[in-house]
N, C-alpha and C positions, 0 to 999 in steps of 0.2 A: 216161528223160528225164535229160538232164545237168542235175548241178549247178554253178549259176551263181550268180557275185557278179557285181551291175552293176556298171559304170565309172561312176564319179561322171562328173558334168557340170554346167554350168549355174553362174553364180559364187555362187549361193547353197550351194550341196551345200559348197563350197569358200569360204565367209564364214571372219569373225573365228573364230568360235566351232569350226568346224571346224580351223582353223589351231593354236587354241588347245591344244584336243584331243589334237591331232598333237602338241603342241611339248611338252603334260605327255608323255605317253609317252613319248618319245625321253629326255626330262629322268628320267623315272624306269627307263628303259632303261640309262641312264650312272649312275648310284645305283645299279643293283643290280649293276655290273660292278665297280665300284671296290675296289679292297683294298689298305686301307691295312697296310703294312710286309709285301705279298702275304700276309696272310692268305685267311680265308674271306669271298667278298664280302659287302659291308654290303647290308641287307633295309630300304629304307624300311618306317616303318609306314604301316602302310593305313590311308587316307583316310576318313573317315567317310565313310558312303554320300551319295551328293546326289542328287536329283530335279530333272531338267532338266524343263519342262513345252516341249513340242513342239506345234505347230499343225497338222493337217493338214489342209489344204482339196481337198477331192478333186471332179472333174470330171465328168461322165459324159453321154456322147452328146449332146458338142455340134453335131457335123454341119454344123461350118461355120458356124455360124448368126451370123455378126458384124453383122447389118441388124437393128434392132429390126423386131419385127411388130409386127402391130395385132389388138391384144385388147380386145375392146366398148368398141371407138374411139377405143382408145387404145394409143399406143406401149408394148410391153414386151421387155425382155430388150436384146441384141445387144452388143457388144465392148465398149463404151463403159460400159454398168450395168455387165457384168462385173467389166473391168476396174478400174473407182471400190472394186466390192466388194471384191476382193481386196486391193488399196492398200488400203486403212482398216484391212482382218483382220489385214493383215500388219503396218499402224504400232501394232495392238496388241502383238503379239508378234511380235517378228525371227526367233525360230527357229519359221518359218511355213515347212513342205513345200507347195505347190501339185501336186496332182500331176492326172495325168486318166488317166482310163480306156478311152481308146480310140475309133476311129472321130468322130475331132475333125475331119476334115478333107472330107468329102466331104459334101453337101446342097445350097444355094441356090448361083443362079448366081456369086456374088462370089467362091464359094469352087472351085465344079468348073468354071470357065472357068479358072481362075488353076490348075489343078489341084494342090490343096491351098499352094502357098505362100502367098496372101493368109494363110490360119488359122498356117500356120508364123509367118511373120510378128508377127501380132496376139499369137501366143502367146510370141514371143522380147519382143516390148514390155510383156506382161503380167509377162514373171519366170518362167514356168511352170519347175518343177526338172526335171519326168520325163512322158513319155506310156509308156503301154502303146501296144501294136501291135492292134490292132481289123481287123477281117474288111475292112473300108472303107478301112484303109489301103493294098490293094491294089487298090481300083478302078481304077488306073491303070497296074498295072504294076509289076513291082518295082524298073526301073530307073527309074521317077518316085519310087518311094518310097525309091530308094536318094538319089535328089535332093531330097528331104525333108528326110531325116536329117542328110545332109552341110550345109542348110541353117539347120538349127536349131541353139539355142544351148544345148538338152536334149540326153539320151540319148531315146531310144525303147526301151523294154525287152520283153522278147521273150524265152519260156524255152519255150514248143513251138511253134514254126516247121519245118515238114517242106518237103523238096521231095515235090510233087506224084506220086505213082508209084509213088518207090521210098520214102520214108515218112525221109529221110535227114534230120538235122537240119544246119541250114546254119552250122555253128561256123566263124570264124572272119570272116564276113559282116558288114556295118553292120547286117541284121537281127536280129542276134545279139548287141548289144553287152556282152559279158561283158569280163573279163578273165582270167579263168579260170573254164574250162569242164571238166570232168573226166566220162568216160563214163556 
């Protein structure tokens, strides 16, 4: 199985606070090159440790389901409760990951008539950062789910996708979004 880093995506992966990140490093990247009168270069001191507290809200086998149903007669779940929930988790804490686990896009007619974009969609308006690839996200085809992907304002991540046969892993593919992938 190759090892893979996913491609960030999604304008949350890439917020303030990622930016911020980036910008200490590079700052402490130029501090440890400097040498003054070319001596040996200078060694910022390390930073006291700090504890970032991260949110993860993670999703699992939503199957499309953006219509509320009815549960002992009454409406529950669908895009709308979702989504409210997420918004509140997340005006708790900004450094909220949204992520889902797969097979988001295939179940009730709104969503396999529209062959999974409607739930694309819903999930670009929600903020979602990342999907996993689920067994369902091939119900259609992988050139519909290559029309997913290019869709969405996520990554979809994916580290054993084989072709069918010959057992070949699809590197370099939008199934595959790594940025480096190594044997």
């Amino acid at each position: 199985m190759p090892a893979c880093r996913p491609a960030l995506g999604g304008d949350r992966l890439k917020s303030r606070w990622a930016a911020h990140a980036l910008a200490t490093v590079a700052a402490l990247a130029v501090l440890g090159t400097a040498t003054p009168g070319g001596g040996t270069p200078l060694r910022p001191e390390r930073p006291a440790p700090r504890t970032v507290e991260v949110q993860i809200l993670g999703l699992n086998e939503t199957n499309g389901q953006l219509v509320p149903t009815s549960r002992d007669g009454r409406l529950a779940g669908g895009a709308g409760v979702l989504g409210s929930y997420l918004a509140a988790e997340e005006a708790e804490n900004r450094r909220t990951l949204i992520l889902d686990s797969g097979d988001f896009m295939q179940g009730p007619p709104i969503s396999s008539y529209f062959q999974g974009a409607s739930t694309v969609d819903v999930f670009n308006a929600m903020g979602v950062d990342a999907v996993a690839v689920g067994n369902h996200e091939f119900d259609w085809g992988i050139f519909k789910l290559a029309e997913r992907i290019r869709q969405a304002d996520f990554p979809f991540l994916a580290a054993n996708i084989v072709r069918e046969g010959t057992g070949a892993h699809l590197r370099g593919s939008p199934l595959m979004p790594c940025s480096t992938c190594t044997g």
